[in-house]
C-alpha positions as CSV (number, residue, x, y, z in Angstrom):
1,X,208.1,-77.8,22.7
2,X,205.8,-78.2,19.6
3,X,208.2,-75.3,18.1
4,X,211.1,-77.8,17.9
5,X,208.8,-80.7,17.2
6,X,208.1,-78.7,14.0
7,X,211.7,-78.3,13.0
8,X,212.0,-81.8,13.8
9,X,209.1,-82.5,11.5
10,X,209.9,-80.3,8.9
11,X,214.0,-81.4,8.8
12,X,213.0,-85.0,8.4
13,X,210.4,-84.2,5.5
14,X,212.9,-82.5,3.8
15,X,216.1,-85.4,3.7
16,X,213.7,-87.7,3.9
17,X,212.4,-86.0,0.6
18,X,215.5,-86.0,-0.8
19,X,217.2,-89.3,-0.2
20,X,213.4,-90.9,-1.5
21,X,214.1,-88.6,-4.5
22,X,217.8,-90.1,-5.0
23,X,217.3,-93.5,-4.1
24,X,214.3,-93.7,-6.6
25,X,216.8,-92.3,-9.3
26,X,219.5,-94.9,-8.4
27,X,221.9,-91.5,-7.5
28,X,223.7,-93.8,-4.7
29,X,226.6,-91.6,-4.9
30,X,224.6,-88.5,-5.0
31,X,222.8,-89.8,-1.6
32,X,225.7,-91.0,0.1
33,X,227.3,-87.5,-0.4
34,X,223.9,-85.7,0.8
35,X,224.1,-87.9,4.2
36,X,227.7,-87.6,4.8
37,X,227.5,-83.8,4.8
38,X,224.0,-83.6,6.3
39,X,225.1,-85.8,9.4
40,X,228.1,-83.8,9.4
41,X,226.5,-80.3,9.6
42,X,224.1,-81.3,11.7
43,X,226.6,-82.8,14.0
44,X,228.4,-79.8,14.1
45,X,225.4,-77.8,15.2
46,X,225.5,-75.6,11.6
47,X,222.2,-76.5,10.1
48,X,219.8,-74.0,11.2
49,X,216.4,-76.1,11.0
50,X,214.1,-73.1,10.9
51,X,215.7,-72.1,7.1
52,X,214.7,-75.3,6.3
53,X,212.0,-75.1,3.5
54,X,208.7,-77.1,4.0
55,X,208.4,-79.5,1.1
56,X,205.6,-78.2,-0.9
57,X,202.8,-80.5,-0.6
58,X,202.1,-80.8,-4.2
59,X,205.6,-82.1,-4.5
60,X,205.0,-85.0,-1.6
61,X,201.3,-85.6,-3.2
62,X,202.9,-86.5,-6.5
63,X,205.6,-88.8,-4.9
64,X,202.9,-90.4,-3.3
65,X,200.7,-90.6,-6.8
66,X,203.6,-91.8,-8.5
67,X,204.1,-94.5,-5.8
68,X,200.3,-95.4,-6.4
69,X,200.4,-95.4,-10.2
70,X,203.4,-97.4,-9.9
71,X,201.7,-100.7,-7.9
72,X,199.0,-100.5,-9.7
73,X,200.8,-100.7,-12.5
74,X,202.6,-104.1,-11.3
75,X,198.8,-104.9,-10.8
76,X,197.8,-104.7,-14.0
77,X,200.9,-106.2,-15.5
78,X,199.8,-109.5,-13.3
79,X,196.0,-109.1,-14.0
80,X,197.7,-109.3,-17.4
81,X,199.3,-112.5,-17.2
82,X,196.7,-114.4,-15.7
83,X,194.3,-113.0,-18.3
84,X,197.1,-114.5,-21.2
85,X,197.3,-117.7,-19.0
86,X,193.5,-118.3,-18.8
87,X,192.7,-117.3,-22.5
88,X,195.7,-119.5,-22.9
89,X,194.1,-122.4,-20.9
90,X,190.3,-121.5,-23.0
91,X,192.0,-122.1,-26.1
92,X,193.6,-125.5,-25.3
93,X,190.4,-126.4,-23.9
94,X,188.1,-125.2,-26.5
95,X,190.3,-127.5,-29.4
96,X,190.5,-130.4,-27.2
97,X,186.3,-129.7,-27.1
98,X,186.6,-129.3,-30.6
99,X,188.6,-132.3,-31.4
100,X,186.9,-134.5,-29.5
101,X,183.6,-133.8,-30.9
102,X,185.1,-134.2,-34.4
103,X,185.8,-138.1,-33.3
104,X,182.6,-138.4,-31.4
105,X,181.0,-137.5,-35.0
106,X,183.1,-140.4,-37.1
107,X,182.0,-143.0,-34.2
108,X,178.9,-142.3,-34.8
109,X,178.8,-142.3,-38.1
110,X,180.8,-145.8,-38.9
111,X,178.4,-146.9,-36.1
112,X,175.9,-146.0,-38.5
113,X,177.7,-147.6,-41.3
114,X,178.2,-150.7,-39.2
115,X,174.5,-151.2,-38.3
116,X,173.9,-150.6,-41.7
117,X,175.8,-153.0,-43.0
């Protein structure tokens, strides 16, 4: 039983492998081809799963790397914008501050002009 659980295994690593692998590079037709023939051979009893080649785990380690890099990557593009939005936000800030301690300064000053006068 664990024999044919490891065909089993094995078989679905390997399309599985390969239909991630076409899907990521937007090879629809490619993929659509693969499944059509794989569905067909298999249906037909002519896929013998124990020629089937284990995917080498370096190759299913970098998929899964690549995947990684890939959100953190939309992570950082988002840290990014709300970084640009807040230094954005700052800077508006920071000249209203500006701006209104520039007219604090003149009132006080013609206050002091007034009360001088």
């Amino acid at each position: 039983m664990s024999g044919r659980s490891g065909y089993r295994k094995k078989q679905e690593l390997a399309d599985e492998f390969l239909r991630n692998f076409f899907i990521k590079f937007g090879m629809k037709q490619t993929l659509e081809n693969f499944q059509q023939e794989w569905f067909e051979k298999k249906a037909q009893g002519c896929l013998d799963m124990s020629l089937i080649p284990d995917i080498p785990v370096i190759y299913r380690k970098n998929a899964e790397l690549t995947d990684e890099l890939q959100v953190l990557q939309e992570e950082l593009d988002e840290a990014r914008i709300v970084a640009e939005k807040a230094r954005s936000t700052y800077d508006k800030l920071r000249k209203q501050k500006d701006f209104e301690k520039i007219n604090h300064r003149r009132v006080q000053q013609e206050k002091k002009k007034l009360n001088a006068d």
